[in-house]
C-alpha positions in Angstrom: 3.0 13.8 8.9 -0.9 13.9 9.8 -2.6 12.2 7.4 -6.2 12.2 8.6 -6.8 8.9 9.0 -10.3 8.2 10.7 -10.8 6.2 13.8 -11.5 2.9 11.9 -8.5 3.2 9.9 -6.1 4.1 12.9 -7.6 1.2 14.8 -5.9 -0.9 11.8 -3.0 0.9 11.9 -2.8 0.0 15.6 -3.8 -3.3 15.8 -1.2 -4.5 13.1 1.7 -2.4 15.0 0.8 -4.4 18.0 1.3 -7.8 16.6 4.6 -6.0 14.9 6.5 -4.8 17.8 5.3 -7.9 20.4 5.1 -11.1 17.8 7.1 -10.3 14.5 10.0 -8.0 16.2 11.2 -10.4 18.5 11.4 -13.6 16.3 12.5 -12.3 12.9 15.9 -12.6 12.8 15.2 -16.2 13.8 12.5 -16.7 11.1 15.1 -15.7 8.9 17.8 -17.8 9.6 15.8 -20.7 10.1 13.8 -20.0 6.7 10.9 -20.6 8.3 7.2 -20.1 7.6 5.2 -17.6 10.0 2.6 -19.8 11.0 1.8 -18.8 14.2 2.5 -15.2 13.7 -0.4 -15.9 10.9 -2.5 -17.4 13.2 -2.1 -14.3 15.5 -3.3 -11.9 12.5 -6.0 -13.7 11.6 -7.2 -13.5 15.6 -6.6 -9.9 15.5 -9.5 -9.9 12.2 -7.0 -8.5 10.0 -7.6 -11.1 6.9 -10.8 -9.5 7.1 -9.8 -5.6 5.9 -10.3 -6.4 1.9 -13.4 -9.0 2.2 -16.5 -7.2 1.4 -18.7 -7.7 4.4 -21.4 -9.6 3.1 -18.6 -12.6 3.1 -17.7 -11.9 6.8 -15.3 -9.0 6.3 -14.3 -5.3 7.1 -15.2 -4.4 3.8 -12.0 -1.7 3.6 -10.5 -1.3 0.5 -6.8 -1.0 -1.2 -6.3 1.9 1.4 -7.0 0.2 4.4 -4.8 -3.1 3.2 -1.8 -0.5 2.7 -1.9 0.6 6.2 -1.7 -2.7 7.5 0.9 -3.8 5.3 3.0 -1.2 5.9 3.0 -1.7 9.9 3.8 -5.3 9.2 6.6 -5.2 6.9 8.2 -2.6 9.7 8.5 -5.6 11.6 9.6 -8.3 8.7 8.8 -8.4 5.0 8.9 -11.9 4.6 6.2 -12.1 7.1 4.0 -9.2 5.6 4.4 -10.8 2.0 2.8 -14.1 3.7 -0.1 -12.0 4.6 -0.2 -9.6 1.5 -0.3 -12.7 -0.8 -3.3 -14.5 0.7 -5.2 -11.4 -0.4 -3.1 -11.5 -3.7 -4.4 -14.9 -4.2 -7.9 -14.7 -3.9 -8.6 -11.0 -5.4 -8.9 -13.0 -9.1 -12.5 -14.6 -7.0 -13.1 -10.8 -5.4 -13.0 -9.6 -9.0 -14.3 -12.4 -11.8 -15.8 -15.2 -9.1 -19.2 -16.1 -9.3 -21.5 -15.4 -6.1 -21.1 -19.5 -5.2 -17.7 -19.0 -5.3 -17.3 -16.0 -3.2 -19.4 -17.5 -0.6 -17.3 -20.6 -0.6 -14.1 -19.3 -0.3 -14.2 -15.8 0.9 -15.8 -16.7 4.5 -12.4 -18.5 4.8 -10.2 -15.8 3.9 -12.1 -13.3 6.0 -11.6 -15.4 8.5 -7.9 -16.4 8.5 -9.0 -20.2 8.6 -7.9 -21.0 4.6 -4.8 -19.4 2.8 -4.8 -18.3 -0.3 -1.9 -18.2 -3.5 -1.7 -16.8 -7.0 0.0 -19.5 -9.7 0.6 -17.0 -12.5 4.8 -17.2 -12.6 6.0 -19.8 -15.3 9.9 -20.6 -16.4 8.8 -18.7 -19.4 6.3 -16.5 -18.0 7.6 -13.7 -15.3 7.7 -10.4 -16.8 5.4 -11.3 -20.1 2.8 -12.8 -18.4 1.2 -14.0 -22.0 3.7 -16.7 -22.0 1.8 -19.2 -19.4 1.9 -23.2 -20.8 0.0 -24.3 -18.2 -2.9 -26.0 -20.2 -7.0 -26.4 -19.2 -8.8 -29.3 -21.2 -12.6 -29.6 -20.6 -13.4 -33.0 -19.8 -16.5 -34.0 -19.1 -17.8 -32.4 -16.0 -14.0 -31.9 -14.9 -11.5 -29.4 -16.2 -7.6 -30.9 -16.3 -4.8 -28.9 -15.8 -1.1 -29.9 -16.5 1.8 -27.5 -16.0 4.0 -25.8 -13.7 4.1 -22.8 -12.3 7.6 -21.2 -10.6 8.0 -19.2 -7.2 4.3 -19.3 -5.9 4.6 -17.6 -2.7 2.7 -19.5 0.3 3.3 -22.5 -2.2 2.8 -25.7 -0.5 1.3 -23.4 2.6 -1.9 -22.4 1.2 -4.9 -24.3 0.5 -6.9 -22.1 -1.7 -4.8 -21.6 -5.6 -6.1 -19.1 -8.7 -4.1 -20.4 -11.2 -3.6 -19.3 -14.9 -3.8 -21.5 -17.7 -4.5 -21.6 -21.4 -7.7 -23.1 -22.3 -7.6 -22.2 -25.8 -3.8 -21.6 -26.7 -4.5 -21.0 -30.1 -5.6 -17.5 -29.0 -2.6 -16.5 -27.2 -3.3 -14.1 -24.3 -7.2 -14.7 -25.0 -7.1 -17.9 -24.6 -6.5 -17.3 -20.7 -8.5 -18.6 -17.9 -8.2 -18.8 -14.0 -9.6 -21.7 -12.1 -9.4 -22.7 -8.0 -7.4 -25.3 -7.4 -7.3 -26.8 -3.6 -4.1 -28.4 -1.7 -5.5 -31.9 -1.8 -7.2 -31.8 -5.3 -5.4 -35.2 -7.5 -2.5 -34.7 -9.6 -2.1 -31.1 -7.6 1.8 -32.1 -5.8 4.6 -28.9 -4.7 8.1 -28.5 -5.4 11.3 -28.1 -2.7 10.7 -25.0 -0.9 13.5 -22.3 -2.6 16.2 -20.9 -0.7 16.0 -17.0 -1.3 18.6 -14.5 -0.5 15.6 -12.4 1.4 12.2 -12.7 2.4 13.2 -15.9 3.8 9.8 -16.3 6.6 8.0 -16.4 3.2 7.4 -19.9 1.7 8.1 -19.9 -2.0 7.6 -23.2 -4.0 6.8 -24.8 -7.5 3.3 -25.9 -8.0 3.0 -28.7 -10.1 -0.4 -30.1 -12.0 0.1 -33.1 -13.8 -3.4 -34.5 -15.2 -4.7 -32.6 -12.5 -9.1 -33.1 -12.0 -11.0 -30.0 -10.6 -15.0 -29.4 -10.6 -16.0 -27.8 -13.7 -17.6 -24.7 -11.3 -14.0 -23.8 -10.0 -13.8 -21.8 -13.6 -13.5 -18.2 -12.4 -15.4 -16.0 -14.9 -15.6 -16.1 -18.2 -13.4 -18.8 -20.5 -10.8 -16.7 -21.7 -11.3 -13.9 -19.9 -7.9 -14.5 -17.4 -5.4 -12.8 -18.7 -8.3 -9.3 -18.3 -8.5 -10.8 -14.3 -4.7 -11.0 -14.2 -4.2 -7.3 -15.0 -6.6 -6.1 -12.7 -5.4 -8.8 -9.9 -2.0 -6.9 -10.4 -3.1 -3.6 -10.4 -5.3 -4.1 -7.2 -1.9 -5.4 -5.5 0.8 -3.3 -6.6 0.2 -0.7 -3.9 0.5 -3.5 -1.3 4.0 -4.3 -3.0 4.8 -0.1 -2.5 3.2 0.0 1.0 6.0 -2.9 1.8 8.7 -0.8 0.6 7.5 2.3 3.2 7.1 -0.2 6.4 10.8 -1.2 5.6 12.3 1.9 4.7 10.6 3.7 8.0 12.2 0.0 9.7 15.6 1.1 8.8 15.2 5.1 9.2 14.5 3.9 12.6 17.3 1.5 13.1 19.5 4.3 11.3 18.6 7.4 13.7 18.7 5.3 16.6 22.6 4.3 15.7 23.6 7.5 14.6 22.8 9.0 17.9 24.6 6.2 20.2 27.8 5.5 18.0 30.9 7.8 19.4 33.2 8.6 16.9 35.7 12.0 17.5 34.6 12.2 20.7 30.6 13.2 19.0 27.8 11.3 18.2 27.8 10.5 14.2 25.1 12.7 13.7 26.4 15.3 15.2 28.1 15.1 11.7 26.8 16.6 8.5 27.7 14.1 6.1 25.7 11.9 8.0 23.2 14.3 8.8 22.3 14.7 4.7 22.4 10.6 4.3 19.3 10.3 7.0 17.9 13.5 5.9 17.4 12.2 2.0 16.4 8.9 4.0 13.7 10.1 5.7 12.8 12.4 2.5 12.4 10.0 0.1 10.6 7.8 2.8 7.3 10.3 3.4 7.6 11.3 -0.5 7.0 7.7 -1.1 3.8 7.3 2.0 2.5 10.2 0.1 2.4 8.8 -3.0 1.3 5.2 -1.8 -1.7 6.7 0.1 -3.0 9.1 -2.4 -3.0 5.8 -5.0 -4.6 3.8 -2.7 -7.2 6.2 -2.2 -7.4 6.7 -5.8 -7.6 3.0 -6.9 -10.7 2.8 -4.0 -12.5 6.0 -6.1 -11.8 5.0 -9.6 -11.3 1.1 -9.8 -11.4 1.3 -13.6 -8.1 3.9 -13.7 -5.7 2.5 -11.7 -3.1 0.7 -14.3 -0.7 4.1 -13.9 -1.0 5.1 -10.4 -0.7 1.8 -8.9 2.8 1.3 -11.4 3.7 4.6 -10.1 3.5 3.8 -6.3 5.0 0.5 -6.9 7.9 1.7 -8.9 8.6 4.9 -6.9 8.2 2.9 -3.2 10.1 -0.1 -4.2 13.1 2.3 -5.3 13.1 3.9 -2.7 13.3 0.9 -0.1 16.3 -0.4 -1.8 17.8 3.1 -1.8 16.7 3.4 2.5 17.9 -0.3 3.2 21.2 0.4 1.7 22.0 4.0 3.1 21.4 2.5 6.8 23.4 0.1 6.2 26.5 2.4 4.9 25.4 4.3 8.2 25.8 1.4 10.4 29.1 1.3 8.8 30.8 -2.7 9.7 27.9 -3.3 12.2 25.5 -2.9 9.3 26.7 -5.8 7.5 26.8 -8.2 10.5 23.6 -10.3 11.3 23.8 -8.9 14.6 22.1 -6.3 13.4 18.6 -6.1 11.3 19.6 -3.2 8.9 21.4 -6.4 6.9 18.0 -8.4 6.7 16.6 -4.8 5.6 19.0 -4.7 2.7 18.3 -8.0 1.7 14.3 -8.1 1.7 14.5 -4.7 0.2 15.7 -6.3 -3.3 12.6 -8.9 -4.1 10.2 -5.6 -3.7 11.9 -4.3 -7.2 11.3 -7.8 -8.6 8.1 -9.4 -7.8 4.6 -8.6 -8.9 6.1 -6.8 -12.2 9.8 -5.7 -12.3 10.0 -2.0 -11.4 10.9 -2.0 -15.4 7.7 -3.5 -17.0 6.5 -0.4 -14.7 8.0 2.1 -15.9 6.8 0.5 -19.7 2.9 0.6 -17.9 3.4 4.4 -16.8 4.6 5.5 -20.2 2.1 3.3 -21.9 -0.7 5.5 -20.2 0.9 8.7 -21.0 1.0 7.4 -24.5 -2.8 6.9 -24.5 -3.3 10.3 -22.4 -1.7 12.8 -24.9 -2.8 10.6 -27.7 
C-alpha cells in the first residue's frame, strides 16, 4: 500500500533499507549465534545520520518525530531485531532528557545522541519492578552537592554498552510512586559497575545486562526535572516508545512474509509448487493481512502521537499490543510453512520466531496493555 510518504520521509525509509539488506542481512545469523553486540553495524547508522531522526534540531538533529523513528525501525528490524532494539533503545534511553531535561542537559547530551558518538539506556526494570513499575528500590540520597544512588536494576538493554543511563530511583520512598526521580548516570561515574551479559533465547545482537549502583556519586545537575516527578517522565517515556516496539513487530513480520512467499513458490511438493495449494494459500494470505492491518495501525498512531503528544497513552498501547501479536502470530505461521526447514538454523524464519516473543514482553507486557486501553475507555464513557 501507498502510504504518501513525503520525500524526506522516503529518504529515511531508504537509507535504513540500505544498511538492512547490505550490513545487517548478511551478518545476522552470525550476530546471533555468536551473541554479539552490533557495533559496527551501529557505527554504520550513526554515519548514515540516522540517530539523528528524533533529536530536535537545535541539538544537531533531523527534528522528525515518533513517525519518522517508526519507519526506520521498521526497515531495520526487517533485517534483525536484536540489531533494531540496539538502535531503538538509544532513543528509549535518552527521551526521559527530550521530555523533563533542563536546556544544559539537552545541550550536553543530546549533540551526542544526534550524532551516534554516545549511547544511550533506560534503567527502569527491577527484580520487583517489571510490569508495576511503582515497585523501583533503587534509592537517591541528597548529599551535599552529590546525589547517591544504590540499587539494581535488571535487563537494561545496551547495559554495559552505553555510556549515557536515565535511571529511576526513589528519592523520597515514603511517597511511593511520587517519590520518583530520574537522574543521568555515565559509564565511568564511581560505584556505577555491570552485571554478566544475559543469555536470551532471542534478540541475541542486543546486549542486555544488570546495572549495579552501590554508593554511587553523580553531580547534583544530573537530576532530570522535577524531584519526584519520575514516575510522570516514565509514563510518557513509555508511551513515546511503544510504537517503536509495534513498528519492530511489522519489519519482522514483512521479514518472514518474505521469507514465507519466497519458499512457498520454490518448494515442489505433488509435482506443484506449495502455493499452488490453498491451504497454504489462506496461511500467507492471513499473513500478509494481519501484517498491513498492523502498518496501518502503527502509522496512523505514530502520526497521532506527533499531533496530540498529550493523548497518546491508548493509541500507542493499541499499536503496541495489536503489532506485537501479530509478529508472534507471522513468525510462527512461516515457520509451520517452512515446514522442517523452518525449524533448522539454516534458515532465518527460526531466528524470526524467536525475536518475535521478547516484542510481547518488553516495554509493558502486551497484558498491562490491554489494562492501559481499557483504562482509557473507562475514562472516555465515564
Amino acid at each position: 500500500m501507498d502510504y504518501f510518504l513525503t520525500e524526506q520521509q522516503q529518504m529515511i525509509v531508504d537509507t535504513a533499507r540500505e544498511i538492512t539488506n547490505e550490513k545487517i542481512i548478511p551478518v545476522r545469523a552470525e550476530l546471533d549465534e555468536k551473541n554479539q553486540f552490533p557495533r559496527e553495524i551501529l557505527k554504520d547508522i550513526a554515519k548514515a545520520d540516522l540517530f539523528s531522526i528524533f533529536v530536535p534540531e537545535e541539538y544537531g538533529g533531523f527534528g522528525g518525530g515518533c513517525f519518522e523513528v517508526v519507519l526506520a525501525l521498521e526497515e531495520l528490524a526487517r533485517g534483525c531485531v536484536g540489531v533494531a532494539t540496539s538502535f531503538a533503545a538509544s532513543a528509549l534511553g535518552i527521551f526521559p532528557v527530550l521530555i523533563a531535561g533542563s536546556e544544559e542537559q539537552k545541550q550536553k547530551y543530546m549533540p551526542d545522541i544526534a550524532s551516534g558518538s554516545r549511547w544511550a539506556a533506560f534503567g527502569l526494570t527491577e527484580a520487583n519492578a517489571g510490569s508495576d513499575a511503582s515497585g523501583i528500590r533503587t534509592t537517591a540520597v541528597l548529599d551535599g552537592d552529590e546525589w547517591v544512588l544504590n540499587g539494581t536494576k535488571q535487563w537494561i538493554t545496551n547495559g554495559g554498552e552505553s555510556q549515557i543511563y536515565t535511571i529511576v530511583a526513589l528519592t523520597d520512598p515514603n511517597k511511593g510512586a511520587r517519590g520518583a526521580s530520574i537522574f543521568v548516570v555515565e559509564d565511568g561515574d564511581p560505584g556505577f559497575s555491570y552485571g554478566k551479559k544475559e543469555d536470551k533465547m532471542g534478540i541475541r545482537a542486543s546486549a542486555t545486562r544488570e546495572l549495579i549502583l552501590k554508593d554511587c556519586r553523580i553531580p547534583k545537575d544530573r537530576l532530570v526535572g522535577k524531584r519526584g516527578t519520575g514516575f510522570i517522565t516514565v509514563m510518557k517515556t513509555l508511551d513515546m516508545s511503544r510504537p517503536g516496539i509495534a513498528s519492530l513487530g511489522v519489519g519482522l513480520a514483512q521479514a518472514a512474509l518474505d521469507e514465507a512467499v519466497t519458499y512457498a513458490k520454490q518448494r515442489v511438493q505433488f509435482a506443484k509448487p506449495i502455493i499452488s495449494f490453498q491451504a497454504v494459500q489462506h496461511i500467507l494470505a492471513d499473513m500478509a493481512i494481519q501484517l498491513e492491518a498492523a502498518r496501518s495501525l502503527v502509522y496512523a498512531a505514530a502520526k497521532h502521537i506527533d499531533k496530540h503528544p498529550k493523548d497518546m497513552s491508548k493509541v500507542s498501547s493499541m499499536c503496541k499490543v495489536f503489532a506485537t501479536d501479530m509478529a508472534m502470530k507471522v513468525t510462527t505461521d512461516a515457520v509451520q510453512v517452512l515446514g522442517g526447514y523452518g525449524y533448522m538454523k539454516e534458515y532465518p524464519v527460526e531466528k524470526m520466531m524467536r525475536d518475535a516473543k521478547i516484542l510481547q514482553i518488553y516495554e509493558g507486557t502486551n497484558q498491562i496493555q490491554r489494562n492501559v486501553v481499557g483504562q482509557e475507555l473507562n475514562k472516555e464513557y465515564a
